[in-house]
N, C-alpha and C positions, 0 to 999 in steps of 0.2 A: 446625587442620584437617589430616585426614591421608590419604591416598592413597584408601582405601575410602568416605571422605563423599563421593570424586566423584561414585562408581560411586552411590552413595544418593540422592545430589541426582536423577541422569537419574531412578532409578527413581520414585522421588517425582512426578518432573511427567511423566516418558514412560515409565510400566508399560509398553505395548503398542505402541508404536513400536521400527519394526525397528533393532536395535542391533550388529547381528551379519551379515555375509554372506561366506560360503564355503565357497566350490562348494556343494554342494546342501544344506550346512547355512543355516538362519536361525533368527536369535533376535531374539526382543522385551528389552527393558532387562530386563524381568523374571524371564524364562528364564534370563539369561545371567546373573543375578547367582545364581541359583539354583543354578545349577551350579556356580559358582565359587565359591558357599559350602557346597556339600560338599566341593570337593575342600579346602576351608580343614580341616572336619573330617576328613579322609582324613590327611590330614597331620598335624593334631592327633593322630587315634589314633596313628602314626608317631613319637609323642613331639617334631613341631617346636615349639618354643614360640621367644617374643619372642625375637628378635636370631639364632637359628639362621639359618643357610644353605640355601639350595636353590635349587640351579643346573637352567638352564634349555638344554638344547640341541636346537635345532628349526626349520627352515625358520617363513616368517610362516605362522601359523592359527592361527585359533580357540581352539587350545591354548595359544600364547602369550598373549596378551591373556588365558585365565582363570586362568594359571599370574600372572602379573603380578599380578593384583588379589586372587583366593585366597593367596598367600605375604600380599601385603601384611597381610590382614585380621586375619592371628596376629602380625602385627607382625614377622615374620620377614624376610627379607632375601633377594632377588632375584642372582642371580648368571646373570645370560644369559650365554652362551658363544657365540664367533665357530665356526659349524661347519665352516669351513674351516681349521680349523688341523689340524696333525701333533694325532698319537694322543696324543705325550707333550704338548705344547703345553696339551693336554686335561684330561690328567693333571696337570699343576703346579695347574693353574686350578685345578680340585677339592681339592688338596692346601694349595695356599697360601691359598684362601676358606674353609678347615676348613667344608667344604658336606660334609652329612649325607644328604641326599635329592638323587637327579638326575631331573629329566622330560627323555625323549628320543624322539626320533621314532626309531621302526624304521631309518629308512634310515641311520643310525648305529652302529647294531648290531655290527657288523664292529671298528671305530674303539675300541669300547666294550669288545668281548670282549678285545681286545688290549691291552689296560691296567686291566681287571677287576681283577687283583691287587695292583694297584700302587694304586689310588684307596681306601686298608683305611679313609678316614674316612667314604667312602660305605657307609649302612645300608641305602638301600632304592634301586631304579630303578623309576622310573614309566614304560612306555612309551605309548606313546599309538598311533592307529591303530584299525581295529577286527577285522583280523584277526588281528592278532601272538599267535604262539604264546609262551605263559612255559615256561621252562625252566630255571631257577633259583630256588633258592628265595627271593631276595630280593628277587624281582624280581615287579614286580606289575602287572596292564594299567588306566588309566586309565580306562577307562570301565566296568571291574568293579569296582573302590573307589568310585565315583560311585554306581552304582549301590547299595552298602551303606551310602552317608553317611548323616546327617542335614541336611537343608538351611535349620535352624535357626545363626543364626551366631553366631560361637566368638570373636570378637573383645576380644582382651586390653585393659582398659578402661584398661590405665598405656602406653599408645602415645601417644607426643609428636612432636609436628611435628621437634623434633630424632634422633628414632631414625632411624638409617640405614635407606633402604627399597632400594634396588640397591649392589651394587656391579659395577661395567663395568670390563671389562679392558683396557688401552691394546692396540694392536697388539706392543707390543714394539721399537719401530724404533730405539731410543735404547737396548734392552736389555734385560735381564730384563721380562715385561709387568707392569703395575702396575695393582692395583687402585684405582679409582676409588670412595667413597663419596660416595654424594648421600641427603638426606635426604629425606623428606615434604616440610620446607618446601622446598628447593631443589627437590623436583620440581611441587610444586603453586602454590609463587610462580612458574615457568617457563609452566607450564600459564594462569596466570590472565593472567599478562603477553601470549602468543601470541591467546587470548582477544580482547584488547583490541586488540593490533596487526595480527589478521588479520581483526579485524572476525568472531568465528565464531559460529553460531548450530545452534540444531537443524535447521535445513535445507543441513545442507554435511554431505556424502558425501566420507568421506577414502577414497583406497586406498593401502592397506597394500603397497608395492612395494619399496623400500631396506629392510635386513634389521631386522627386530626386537631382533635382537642389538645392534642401533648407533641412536645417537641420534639421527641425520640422521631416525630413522623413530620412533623408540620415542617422542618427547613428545610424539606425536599421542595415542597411547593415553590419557590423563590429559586433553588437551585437549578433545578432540571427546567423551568421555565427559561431561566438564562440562558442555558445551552439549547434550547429546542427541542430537550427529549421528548418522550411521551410519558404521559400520567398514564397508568389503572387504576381501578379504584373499586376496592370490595367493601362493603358493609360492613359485614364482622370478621373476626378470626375464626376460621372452617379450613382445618387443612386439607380438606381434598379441593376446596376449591381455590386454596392456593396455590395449591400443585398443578392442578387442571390450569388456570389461570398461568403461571409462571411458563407452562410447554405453551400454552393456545397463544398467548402474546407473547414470548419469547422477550422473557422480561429479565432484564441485564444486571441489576440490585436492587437491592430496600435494607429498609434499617428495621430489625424486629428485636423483642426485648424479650431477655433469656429463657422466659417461662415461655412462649410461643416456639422458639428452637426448640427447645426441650423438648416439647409437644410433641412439635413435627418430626425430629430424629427417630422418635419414639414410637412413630403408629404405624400402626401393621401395614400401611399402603404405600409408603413412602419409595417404595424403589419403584412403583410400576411406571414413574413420570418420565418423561424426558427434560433433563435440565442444564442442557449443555448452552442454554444461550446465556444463564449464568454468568455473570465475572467474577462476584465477589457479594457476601453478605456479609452486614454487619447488623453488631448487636450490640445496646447499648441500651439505659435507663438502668442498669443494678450491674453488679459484678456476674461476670458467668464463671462455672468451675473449668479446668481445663478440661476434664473428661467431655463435655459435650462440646466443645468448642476441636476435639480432634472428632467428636462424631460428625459435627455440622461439615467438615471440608473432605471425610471418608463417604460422605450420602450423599453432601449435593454438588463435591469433583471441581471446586471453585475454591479461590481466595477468600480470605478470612479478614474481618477487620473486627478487631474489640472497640468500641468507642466508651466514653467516657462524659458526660457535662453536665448542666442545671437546666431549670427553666433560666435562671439569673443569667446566664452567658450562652444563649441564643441559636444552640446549646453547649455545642463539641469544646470542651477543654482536654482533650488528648484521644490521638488514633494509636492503635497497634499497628502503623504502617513499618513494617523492615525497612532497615535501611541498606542499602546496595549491598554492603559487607556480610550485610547478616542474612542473606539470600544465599552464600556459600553456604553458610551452616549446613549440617546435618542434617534432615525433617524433625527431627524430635527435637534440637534445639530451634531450629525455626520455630516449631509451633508452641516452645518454651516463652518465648518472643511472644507470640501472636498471641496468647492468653493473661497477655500482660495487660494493666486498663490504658498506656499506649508512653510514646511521646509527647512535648506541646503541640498542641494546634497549628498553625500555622498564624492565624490571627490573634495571637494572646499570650503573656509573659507568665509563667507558671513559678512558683517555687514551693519546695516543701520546706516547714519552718518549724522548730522546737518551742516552748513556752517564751522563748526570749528573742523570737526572730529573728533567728540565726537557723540558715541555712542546713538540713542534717546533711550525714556522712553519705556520698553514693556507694552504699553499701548492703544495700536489700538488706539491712536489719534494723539501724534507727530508724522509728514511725517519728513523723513530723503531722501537720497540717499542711494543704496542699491552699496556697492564697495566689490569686491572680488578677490581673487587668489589662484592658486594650477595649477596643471600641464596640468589640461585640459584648460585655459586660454594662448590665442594667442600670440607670441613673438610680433605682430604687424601687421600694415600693409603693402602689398608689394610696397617698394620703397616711402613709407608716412614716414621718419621720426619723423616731426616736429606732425604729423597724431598722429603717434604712442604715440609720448611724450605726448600730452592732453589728451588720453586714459587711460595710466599707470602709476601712478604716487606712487612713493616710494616702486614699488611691487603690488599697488591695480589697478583691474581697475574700472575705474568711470562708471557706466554704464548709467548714462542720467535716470533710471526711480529711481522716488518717491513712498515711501511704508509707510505703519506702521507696527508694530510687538508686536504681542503678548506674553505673558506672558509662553505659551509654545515655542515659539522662531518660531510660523509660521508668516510669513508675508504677508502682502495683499497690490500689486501696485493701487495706487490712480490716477498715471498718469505718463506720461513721463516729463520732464522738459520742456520740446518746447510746450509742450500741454496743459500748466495749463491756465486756463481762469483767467486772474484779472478783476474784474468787481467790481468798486464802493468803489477800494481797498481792497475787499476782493479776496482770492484764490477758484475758483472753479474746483475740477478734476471731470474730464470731464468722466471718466469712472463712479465716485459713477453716475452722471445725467445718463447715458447710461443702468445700474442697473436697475433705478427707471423705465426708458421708457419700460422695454422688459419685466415688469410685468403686463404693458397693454395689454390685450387678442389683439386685434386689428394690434399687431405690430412686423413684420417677422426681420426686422433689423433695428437698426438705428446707428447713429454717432451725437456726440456732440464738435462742435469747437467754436470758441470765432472769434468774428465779429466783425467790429469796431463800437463804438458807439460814438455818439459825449456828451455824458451826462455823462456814466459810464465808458467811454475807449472803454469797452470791452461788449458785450453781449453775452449770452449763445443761440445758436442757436440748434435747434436740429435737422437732418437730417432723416427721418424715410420714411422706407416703410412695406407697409401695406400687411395682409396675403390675400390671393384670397378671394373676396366676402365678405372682412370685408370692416367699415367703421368708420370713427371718421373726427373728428374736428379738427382745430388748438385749440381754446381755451379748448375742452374738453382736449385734452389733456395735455396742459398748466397747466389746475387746475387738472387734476389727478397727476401732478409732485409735484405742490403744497399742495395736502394735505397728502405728503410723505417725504418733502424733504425742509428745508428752503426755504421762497421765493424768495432769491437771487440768490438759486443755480437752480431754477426753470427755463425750455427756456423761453427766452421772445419773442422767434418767433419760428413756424416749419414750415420746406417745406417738402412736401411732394416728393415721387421722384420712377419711376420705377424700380432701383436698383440702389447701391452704389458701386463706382467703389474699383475695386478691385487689391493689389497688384499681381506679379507672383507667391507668396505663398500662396494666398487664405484671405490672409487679410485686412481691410475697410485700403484703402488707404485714409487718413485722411487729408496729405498733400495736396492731392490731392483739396481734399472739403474745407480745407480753403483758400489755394489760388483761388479758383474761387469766394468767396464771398468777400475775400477783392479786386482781381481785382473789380466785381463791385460796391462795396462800393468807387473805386477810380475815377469809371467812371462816378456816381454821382456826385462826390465831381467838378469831374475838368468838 
């Protein structure tokens, strides 16, 4: 099975169910394979054929979802781009996916002309939009080649569940960014496993809100196509018009990533909505604390799922799904449960493993490495071999983060490996201190990195910003850590700060916050 049979199956049993919504576009299954099977021919004329490149950059719409499944049907290969990066950041992307064709939304135009010269393996630019003036000759509007396709499809019949169907680009946080290959089967065994796990059906309404470009969002599209639900699809993260959007479509889940909950539990408008067509939201791309993960199911009256994965595994390596037994509980150990980063997936073999590969204790206190394999996990990365090799080793892959595991086999990340504070020679994870900080009323988000010290090594720093018209201390808040939390693992400083910078996914760029404190810890020094 390969990417395109998805989109076939819906049309097969839901021709005329809506499949499509945004803004004042709608499509039925049918429409919308129609169109995404001219642009497969638009692209064909184009000279893409099987395994080419064609990168994608574009806020979520309508055009991503038919750029997705149009590249797939030639068997070509998807390249989304994070639209937040630098112009060159853009340019590598293009140059090191040897991508031939770019789709872009207008509002990148600028980003585009400035590295025009530099991207000489791009032949063609597709811009999307319906007013965009062309003024180049290579350059072509999206909805004028649609216009001249045939919506007969062009699908190359030597397309194997093994041909690569995306490659996704790491952030870079570790260094040069890195291409991620995921195949058909790695995205549609991912797709059938969420399927099963999330219970999905053609009556569940996803909205499209976490970027397209990232996988926190992107294995809906393959998902909810399989079952015949419907897509929405918003531009950007706007909570009222999530909210507006969630009552007006009566929209059933979405996967959003904690700093967006956060947001929205947070803003003065949040109760006026109606959201009882709700089933469940889940949150994933970073750890969430438990304090807003009981705000998220007290505000919006639905079931909670924590998730957990990579780009490398297509994504989901563990849900907080309960299991039957743990539904009796209490609410407060339920929701003990539910704020845990989950069980395994259903598609994928997990284990958490000490320096010697050996299994730890299920005792929510040995931290191990959490390493895994199965079909939804990446053959590699593109053109990294030696990359590849320190990823995967004997079958597993190493994932970089640290957990413990309980006795029902759910686990809970403690930290990533780059991210552990040693202070005094002990180990501090820098998420339980982040826990402890978002139990203070006073505090909308914070971050916890390790700073240099000249006494301890390391010192627990804690990054915090504050909700509108609240107020607190450095020390007050130092000793509220303190009477929760050992006092080594307690900050020994906070700065306060108008907001924390954020990755293109929506998540506390962390890297970001400790390299500006050890530069100037360096500018000190010297």
């Amino acid at each position: 099975m390969i990417i395109i049979d998805a989109l076939k199956k819906a049309v097969k049993f839901f021709p005329n169910k809506k499949a499509i919504i945004c803004g004042k576009h709608h499509w039925t299954y049918q429409e919308f394979y129609n169109r995404l099977t001219r642009l497969a021919y638009a692209l064909k004329s184009f000279g893409i054929d099987k395994d080419d490149k064609v990168a994608i950059l574009h806020p979520n719409c309508h055009y991503f979802l038919e750029a997705y499944f149009g590249i797939s049907q030639l068997g070509a290969v998807s390249v989304p781009i994070n639209y937040r990066l630098s112009p060159q950041e853009i340019a590598f992307i293009l140059q090191d996916s040897d991508s031939k064709v770019l789709i872009a939304d207008p509002l990148f135009q600028k980003q585009i002309n400035s590295i025009r010269y530099t991207i000489s393996g791009i032949e063609q630019i597709i811009w999307t939009g319906e007013n965009h003036k062309i003024t180049e000759p290579d350059d072509f509007h999206y909805e004028a080649i649609l216009n001249c396709a045939q919506d007969s499809p062009c699908q190359d019949p030597a397309i194997t569940a093994e041909n690569i169907a995306q490659i996704y680009y790491t952030s870079g946080t570790t260094g040069r960014a890195k291409g991620v290959m995921l195949s058909h089967k790695n995205v549609l065994t991912h797709a059938l496993g969420t399927v099963a796990e999330l219970q999905l059906t053609d009556s569940d309404v996803w909205i499209h809100v976490a970027p397209l470009f990232h996988l926190a969002d992107a294995w809906a599209t393959w998902a909810i196509t399989l079952v015949g639900g419907t897509h929405v699809l918003v531009r950007e993260f706007d909570p009222k018009i999530i909210f507006e959007s969630i009552e007006k479509e009566t929209v059933t889940l979405t996967n959003l990533v904690p700093t967006m909950l956060n947001v929205m539990v947070n803003h003065p408008e949040v109760k006026k909505y109606d959201y009882t067509s709700l089933r469940v939201l889940l949150s994933g791309g970073a750890p969430i604390a438990p304090e807003v993960v009981q705000k998220v199911i007290e505000t919006f009256k639905c079931d909670y799922i924590q998730t957990y994965g990579m780009t490398e595994t297509s994504p989901y390596l563990t849900l907080s799904i309960l299991k039957n037994h743990l539904k009796q509980l209490p609410y407060n150990d339920q929701l003990r449960y539910k704020a845990k980063t989950g069980k395994e997936f259903i598609n994928v073999e997990l284990k958490v493993v000490d320096n010697q590969g050996k299994e730890v204790a299920p005792d929510e206190k040995e931290v191990g490495e959490i390493i895994v394999k199965g079909d939804i996990v990446t053959s590699g990365y593109w053109k990294l071999p030696e990359e590849t090799a320190n990823l995967i080793k004997d079958g597993w892959l190493f994932t970089g983060d640290l957990a413990v595991i309980d006795e029902e086999g759910y686990i809970t990340i403690v930290d990533r490996k780059k991210d552990v504070i040693v202070t005094g020679g002990e180990n501090v994870y820098s998420i339980e201190v982040e826990n402890v900080l978002y139990q203070h009323s006073a505090i909308l988000e914070c971050a916890v990195v390790g700073v240099p010290d000249p006494l301890w090594g390391e010192a627990v720093k804690g990054i915090v910003v504050l909700k509108p018209n609240q107020e607190a201390t450095e020390d007050d808040i130092i000793q509220f850590c303190k009477e929760r939390i050992a006092h080594f693992k307690a900050p020994k400083s906070i700065v306060f700060i108008d907001a924390l910078p954020k990755t293109g996914s929506g998540k506390i760029h962390k890297k970001e916050l400790r390299n500006l404190y050890w530069e100037e810890y360096k500018k000190k020094v010297h």
